[in-house]
Biopython code that builds the backbone (N, CA, C, O; Angstrom):
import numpy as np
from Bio.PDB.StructureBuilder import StructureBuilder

atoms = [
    (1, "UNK", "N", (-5.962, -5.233, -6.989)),
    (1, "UNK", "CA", (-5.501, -4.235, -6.053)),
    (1, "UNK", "C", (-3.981, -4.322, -5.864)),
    (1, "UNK", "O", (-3.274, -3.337, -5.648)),
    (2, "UNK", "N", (-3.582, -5.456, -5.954)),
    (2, "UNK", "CA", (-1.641, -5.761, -5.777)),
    (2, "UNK", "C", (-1.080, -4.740, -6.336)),
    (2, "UNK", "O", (-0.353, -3.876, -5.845)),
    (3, "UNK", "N", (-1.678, -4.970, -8.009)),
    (3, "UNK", "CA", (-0.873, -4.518, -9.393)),
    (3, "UNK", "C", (-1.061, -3.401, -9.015)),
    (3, "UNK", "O", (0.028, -2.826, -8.999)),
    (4, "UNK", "N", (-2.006, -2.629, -8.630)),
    (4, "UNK", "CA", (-2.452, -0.701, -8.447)),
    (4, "UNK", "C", (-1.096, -0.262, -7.556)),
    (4, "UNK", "O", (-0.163, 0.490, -7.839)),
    (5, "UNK", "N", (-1.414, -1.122, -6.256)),
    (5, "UNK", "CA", (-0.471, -1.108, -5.370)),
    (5, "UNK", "C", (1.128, -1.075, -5.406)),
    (5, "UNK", "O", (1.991, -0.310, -4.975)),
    (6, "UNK", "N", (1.107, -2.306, -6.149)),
    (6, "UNK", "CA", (2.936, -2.193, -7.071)),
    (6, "UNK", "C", (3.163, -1.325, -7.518)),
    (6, "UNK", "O", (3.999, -0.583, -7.001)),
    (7, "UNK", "N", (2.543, -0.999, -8.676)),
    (7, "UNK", "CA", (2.769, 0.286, -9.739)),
    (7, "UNK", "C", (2.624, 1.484, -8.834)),
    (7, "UNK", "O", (3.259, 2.470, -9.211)),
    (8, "UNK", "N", (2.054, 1.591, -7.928)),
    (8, "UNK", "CA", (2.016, 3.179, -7.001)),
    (8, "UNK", "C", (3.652, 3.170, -6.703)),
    (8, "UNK", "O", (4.551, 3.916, -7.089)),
    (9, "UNK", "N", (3.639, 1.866, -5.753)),
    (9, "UNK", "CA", (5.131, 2.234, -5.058)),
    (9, "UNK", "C", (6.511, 1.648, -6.109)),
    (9, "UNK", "O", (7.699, 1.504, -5.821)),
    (10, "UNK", "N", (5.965, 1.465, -7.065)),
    (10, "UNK", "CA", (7.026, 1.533, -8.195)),
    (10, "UNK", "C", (7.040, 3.043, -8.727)),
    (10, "UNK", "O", (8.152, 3.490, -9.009)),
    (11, "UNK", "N", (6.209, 3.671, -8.854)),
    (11, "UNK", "CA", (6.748, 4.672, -9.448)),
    (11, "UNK", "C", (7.267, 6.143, -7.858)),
    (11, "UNK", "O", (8.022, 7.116, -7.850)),
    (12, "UNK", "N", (6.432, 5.561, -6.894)),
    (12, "UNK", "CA", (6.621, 6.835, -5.726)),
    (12, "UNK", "C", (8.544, 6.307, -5.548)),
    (12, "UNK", "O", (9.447, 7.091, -5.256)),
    (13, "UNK", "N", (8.729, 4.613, -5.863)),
    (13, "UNK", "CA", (10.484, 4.903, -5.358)),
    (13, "UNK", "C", (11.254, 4.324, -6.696)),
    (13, "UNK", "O", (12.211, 3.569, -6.527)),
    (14, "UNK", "N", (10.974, 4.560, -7.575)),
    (14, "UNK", "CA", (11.361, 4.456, -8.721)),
    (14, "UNK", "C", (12.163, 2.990, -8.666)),
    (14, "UNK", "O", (13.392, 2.937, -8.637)),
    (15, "UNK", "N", (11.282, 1.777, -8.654)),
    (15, "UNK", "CA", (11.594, 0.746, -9.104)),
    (15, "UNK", "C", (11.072, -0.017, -9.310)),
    (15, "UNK", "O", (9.917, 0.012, -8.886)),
    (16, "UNK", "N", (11.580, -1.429, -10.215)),
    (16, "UNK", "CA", (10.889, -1.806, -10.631)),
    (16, "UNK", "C", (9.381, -3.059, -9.949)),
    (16, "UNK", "O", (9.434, -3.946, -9.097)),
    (17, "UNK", "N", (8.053, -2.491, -10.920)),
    (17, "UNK", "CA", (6.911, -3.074, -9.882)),
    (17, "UNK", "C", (7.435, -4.499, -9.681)),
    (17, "UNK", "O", (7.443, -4.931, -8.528)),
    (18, "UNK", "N", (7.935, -5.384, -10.820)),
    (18, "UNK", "CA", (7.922, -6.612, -10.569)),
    (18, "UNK", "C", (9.188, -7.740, -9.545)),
    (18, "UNK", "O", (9.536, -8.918, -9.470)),
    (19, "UNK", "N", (9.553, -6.075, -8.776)),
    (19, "UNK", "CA", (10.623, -6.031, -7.304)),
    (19, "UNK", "C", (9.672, -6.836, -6.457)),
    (19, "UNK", "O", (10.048, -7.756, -5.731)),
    (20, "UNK", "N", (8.537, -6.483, -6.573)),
    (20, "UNK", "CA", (7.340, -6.002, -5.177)),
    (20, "UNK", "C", (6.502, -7.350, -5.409)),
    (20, "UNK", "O", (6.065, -7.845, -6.448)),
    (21, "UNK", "N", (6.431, -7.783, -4.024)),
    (21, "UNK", "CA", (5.346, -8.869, -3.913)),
    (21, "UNK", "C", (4.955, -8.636, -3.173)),
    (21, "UNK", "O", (5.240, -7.588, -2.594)),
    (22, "UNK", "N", (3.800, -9.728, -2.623)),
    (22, "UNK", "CA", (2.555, -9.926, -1.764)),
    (22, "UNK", "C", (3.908, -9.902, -0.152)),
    (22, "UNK", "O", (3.884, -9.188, 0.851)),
    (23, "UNK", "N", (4.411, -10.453, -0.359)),
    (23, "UNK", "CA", (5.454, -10.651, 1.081)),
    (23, "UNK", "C", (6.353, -9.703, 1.050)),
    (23, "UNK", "O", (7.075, -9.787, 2.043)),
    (24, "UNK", "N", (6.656, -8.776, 0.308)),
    (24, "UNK", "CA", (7.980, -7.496, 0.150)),
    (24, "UNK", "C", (7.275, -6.782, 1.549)),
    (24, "UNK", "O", (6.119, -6.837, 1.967)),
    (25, "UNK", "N", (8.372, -6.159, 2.026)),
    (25, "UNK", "CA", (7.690, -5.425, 3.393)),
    (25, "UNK", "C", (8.004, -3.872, 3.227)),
    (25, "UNK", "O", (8.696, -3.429, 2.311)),
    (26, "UNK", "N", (7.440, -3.134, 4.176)),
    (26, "UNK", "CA", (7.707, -1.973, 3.751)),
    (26, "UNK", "C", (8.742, -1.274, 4.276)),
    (26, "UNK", "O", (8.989, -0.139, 3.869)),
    (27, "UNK", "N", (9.678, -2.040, 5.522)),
    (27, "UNK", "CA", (10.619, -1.407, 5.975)),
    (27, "UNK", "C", (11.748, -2.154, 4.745)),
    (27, "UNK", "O", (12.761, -1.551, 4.392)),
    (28, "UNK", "N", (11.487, -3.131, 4.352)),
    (28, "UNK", "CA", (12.718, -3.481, 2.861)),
    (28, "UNK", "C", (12.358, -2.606, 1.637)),
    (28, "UNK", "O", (12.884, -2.729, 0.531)),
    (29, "UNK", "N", (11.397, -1.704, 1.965)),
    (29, "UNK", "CA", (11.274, -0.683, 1.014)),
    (29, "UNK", "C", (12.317, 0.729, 1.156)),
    (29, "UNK", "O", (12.986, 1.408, 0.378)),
    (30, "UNK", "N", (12.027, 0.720, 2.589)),
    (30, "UNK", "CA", (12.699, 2.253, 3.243)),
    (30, "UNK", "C", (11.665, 2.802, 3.325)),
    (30, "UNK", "O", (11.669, 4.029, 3.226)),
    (31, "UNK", "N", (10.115, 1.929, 3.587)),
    (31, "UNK", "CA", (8.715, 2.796, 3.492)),
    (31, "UNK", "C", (8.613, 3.007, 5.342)),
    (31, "UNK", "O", (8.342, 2.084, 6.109)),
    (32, "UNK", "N", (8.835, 4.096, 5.660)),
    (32, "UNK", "CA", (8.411, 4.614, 7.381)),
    (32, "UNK", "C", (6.731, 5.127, 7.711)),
    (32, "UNK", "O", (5.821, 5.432, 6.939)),
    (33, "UNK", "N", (6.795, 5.070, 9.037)),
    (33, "UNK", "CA", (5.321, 5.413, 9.018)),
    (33, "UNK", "C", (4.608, 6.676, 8.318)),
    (33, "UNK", "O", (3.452, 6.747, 7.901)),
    (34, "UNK", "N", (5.704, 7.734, 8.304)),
    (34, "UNK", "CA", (4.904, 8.946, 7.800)),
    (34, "UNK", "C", (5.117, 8.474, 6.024)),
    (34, "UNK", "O", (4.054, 8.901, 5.573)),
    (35, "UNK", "N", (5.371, 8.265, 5.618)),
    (35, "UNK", "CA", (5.376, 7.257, 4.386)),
    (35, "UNK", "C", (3.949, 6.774, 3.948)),
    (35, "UNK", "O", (3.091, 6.960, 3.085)),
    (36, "UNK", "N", (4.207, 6.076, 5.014)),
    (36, "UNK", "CA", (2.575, 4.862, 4.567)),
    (36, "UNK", "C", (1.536, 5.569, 4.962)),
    (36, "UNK", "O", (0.487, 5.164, 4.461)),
    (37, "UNK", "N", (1.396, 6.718, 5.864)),
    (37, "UNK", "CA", (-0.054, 7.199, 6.229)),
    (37, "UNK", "C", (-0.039, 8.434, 4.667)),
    (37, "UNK", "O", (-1.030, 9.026, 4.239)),
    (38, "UNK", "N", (1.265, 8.511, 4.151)),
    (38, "UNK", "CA", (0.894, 9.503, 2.788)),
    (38, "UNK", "C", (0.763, 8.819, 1.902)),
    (38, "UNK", "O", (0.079, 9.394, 1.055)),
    (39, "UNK", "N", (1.152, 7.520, 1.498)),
    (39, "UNK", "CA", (0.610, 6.047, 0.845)),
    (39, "UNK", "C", (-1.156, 6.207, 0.792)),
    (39, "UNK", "O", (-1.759, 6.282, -0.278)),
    (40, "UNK", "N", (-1.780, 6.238, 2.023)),
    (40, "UNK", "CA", (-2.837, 5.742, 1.868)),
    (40, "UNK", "C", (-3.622, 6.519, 1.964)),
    (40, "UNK", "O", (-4.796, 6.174, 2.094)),
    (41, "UNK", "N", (-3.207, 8.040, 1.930)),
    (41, "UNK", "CA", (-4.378, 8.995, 1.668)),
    (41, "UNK", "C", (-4.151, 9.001, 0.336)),
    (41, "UNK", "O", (-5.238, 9.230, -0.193)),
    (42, "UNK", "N", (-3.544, 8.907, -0.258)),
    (42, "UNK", "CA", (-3.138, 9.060, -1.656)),
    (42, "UNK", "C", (-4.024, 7.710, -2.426)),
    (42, "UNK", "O", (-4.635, 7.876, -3.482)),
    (43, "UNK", "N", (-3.987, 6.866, -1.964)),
    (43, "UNK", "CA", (-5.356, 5.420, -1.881)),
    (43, "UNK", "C", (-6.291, 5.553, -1.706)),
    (43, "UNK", "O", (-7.090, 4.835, -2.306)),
    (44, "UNK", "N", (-6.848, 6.716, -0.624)),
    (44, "UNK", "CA", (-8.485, 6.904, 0.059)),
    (44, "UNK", "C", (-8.984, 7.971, -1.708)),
    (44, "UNK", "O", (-9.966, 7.782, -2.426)),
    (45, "UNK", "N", (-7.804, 9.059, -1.886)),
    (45, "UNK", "CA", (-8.472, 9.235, -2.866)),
    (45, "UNK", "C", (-8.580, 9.022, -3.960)),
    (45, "UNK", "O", (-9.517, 9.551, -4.558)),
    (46, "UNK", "N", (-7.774, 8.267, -4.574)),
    (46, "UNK", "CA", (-7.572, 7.295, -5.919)),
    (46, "UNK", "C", (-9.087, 6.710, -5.732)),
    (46, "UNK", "O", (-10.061, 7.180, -6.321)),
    (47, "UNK", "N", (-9.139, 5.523, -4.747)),
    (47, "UNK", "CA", (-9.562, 4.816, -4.822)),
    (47, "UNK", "C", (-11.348, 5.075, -4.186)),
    (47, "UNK", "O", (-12.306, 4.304, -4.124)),
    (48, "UNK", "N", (-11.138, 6.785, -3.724)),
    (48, "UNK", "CA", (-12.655, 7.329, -3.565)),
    (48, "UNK", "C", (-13.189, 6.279, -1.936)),
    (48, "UNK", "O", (-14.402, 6.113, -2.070)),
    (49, "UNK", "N", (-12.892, 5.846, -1.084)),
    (49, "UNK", "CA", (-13.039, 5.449, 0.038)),
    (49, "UNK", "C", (-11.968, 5.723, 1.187)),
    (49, "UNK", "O", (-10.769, 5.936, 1.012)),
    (50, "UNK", "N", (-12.705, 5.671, 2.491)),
    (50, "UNK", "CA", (-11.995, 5.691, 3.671)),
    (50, "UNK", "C", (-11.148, 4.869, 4.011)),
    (50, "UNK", "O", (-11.605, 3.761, 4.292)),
    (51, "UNK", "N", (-9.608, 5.051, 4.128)),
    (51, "UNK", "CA", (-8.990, 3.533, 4.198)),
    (51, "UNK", "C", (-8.212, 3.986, 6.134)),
    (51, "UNK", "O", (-7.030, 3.908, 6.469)),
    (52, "UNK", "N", (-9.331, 4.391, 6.945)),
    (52, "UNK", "CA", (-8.733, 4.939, 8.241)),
    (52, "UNK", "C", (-7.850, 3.627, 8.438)),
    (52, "UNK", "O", (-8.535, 2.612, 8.565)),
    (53, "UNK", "N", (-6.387, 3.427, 8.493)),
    (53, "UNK", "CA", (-5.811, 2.423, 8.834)),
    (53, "UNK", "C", (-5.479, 1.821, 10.367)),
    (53, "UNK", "O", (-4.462, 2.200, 10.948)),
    (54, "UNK", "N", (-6.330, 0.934, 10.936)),
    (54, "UNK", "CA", (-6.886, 0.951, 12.657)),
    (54, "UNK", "C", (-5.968, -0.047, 12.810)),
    (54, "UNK", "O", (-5.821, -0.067, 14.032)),
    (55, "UNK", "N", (-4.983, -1.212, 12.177)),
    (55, "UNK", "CA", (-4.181, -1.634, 12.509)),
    (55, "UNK", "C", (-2.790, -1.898, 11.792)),
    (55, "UNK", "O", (-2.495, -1.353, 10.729)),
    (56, "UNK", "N", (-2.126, -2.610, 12.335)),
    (56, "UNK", "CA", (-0.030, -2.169, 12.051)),
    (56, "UNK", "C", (-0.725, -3.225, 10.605)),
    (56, "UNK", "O", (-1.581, -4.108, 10.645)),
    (57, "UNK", "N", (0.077, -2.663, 9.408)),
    (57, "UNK", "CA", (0.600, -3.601, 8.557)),
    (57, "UNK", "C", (1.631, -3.748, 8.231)),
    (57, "UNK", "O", (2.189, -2.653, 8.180)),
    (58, "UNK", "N", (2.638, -5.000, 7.796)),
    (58, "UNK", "CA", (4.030, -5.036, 7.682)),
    (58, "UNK", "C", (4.352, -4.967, 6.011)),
    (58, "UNK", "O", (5.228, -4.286, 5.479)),
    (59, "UNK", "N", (3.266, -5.981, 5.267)),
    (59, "UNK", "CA", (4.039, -6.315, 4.141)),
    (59, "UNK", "C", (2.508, -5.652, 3.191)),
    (59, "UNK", "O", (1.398, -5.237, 3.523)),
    (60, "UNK", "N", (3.371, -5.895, 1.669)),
    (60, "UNK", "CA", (2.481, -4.707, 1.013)),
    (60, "UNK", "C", (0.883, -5.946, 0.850)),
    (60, "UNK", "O", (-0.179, -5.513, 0.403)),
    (61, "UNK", "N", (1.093, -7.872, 1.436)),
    (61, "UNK", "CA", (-0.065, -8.310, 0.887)),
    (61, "UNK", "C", (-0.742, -7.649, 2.107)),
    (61, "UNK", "O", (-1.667, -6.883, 1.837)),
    (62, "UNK", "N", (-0.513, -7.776, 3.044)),
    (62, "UNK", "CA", (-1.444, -7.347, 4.419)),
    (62, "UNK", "C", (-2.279, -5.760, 4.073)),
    (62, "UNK", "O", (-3.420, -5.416, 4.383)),
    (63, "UNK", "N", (-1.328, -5.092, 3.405)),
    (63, "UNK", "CA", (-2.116, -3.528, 3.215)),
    (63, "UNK", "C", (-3.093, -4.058, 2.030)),
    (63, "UNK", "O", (-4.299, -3.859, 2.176)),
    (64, "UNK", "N", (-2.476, -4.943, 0.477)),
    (64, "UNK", "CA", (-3.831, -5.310, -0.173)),
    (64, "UNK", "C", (-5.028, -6.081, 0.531)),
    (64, "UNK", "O", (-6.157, -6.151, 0.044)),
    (65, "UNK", "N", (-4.705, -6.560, 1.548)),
    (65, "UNK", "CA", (-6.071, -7.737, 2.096)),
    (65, "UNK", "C", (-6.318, -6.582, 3.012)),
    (65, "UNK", "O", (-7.324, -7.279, 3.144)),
    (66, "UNK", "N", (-6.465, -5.230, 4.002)),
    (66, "UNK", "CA", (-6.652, -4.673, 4.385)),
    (66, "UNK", "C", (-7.996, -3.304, 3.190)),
    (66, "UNK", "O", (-9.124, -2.821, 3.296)),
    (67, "UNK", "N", (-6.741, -3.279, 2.139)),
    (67, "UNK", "CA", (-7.598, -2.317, 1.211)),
    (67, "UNK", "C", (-9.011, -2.990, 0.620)),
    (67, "UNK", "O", (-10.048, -2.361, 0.409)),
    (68, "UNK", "N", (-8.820, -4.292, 0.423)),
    (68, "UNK", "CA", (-9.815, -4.484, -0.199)),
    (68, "UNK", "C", (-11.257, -5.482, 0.802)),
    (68, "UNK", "O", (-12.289, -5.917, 0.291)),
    (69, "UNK", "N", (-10.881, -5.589, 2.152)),
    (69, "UNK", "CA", (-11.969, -5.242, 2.500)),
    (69, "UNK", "C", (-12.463, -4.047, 3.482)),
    (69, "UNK", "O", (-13.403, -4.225, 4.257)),
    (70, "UNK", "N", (-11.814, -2.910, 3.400)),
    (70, "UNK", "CA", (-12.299, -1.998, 3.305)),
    (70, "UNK", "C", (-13.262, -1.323, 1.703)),
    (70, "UNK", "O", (-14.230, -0.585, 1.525)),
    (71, "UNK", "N", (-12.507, -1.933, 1.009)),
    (71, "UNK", "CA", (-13.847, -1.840, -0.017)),
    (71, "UNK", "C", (-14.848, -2.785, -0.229)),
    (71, "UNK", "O", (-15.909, -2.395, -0.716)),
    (72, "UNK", "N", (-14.733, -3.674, -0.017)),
    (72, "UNK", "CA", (-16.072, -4.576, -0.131)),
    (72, "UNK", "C", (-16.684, -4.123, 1.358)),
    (72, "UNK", "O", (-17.454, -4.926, 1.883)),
    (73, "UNK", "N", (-16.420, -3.022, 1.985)),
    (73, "UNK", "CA", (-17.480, -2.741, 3.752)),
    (73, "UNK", "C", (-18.708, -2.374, 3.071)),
    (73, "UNK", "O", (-19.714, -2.091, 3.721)),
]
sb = StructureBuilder()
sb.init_structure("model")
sb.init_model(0)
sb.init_chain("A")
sb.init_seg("    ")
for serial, (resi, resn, name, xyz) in enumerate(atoms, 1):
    if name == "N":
        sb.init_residue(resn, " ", resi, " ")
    sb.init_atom(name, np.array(xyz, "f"), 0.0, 1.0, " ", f" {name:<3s}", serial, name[0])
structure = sb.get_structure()
């Protein structure tokens, strides 16, 4: 889920994925909230599940440990 994740926001801000780690955050992205709620509809349907996001995440590992147990629900 990282690598999906990298490569999304490598190509949505044109750089490179192997910038992006588990600890990169999304305000050291320039990623804002209306940002990340178009991030993750863009995830609900890639990825064919509900990813209603019910709490704050900072860094991109917190949104992978968030995405993926919303898929293992």
């Amino acid at each position: 889920m990282f690598e999906k994740l990298a490569q999304y926001l490598s190509e949505q801000l044109d750089i490179p994925a192997e910038e992006i780690t588990r600890d990169t955050t999304f305000e050291s992205l320039g990623i804002d909230s209306l940002d990340t709620v178009e991030m993750v509809m863009d995830l609900e349907s890639d990825l064919g599940v509900d990813l209603e996001l019910d709490e704050k995440v900072a860094t991109i590992g917190e949104l992978v440990d968030f995405i993926e147990k919303k898929v293992n629900e």
